[in-house]
C-alpha positions in Angstrom: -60.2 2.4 -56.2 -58.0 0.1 -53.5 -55.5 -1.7 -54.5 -55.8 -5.8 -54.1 -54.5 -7.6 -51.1 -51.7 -9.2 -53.4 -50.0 -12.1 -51.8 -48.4 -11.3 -48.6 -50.7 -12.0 -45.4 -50.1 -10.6 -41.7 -49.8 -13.8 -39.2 -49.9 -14.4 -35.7 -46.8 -16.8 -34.1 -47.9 -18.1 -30.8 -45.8 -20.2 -28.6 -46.5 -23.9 -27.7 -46.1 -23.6 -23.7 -49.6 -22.5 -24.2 -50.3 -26.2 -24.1 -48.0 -26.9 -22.0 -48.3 -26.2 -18.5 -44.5 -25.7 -17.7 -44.0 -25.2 -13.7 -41.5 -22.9 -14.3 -43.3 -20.0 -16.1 -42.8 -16.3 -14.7 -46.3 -15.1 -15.4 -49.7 -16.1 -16.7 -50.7 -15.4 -20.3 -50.0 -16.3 -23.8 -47.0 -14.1 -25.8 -47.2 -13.9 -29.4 -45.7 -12.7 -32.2 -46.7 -11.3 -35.5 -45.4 -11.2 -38.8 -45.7 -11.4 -42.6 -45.6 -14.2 -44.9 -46.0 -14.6 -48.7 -49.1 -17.1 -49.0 -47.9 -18.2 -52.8 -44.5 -19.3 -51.2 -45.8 -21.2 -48.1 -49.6 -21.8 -48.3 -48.7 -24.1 -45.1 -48.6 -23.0 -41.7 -45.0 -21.9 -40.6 -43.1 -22.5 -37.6 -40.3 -20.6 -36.1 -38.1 -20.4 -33.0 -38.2 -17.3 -30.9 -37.7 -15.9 -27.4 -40.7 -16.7 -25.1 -40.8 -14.4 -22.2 -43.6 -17.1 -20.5 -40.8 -19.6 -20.8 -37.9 -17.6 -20.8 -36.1 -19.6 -23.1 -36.2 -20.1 -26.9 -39.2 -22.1 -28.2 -41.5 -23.1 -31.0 -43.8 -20.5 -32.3 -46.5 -22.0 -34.3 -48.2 -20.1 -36.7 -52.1 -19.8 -35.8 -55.3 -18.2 -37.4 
């Protein structure tokens, strides 16, 4: 037998400039990161600030499904 899931989920964080077409971008594409997150501790979606290469500066990762 497997053992259950339990509470702790792999995410994807993807940065806002998505959206946003910035003119000063370095190249074309999305980056993302991915993580881990405890789904009994935040059951909302999370939001963190990392280094964007797009951007190439530090911006809002949001988390997405």
């Amino acid at each position: 037998m497997g053992k259950s899931k339990g509470a702790r989920i792999t995410i994807t964080l993807e940065c806002e400039c998505r959206n946003l077409q910035r003119v000063n971008k370095r190249r074309n594409g999305i980056y993302r990161y991915t993580s881990t997150k405890n789904r009994r501790n935040t059951p909302n979606r999370i939001e963190l600030k990392k280094f964007c290469r797009q951007c190439n500066c530090h911006a809002v990762f949001k988390e997405i499904k």
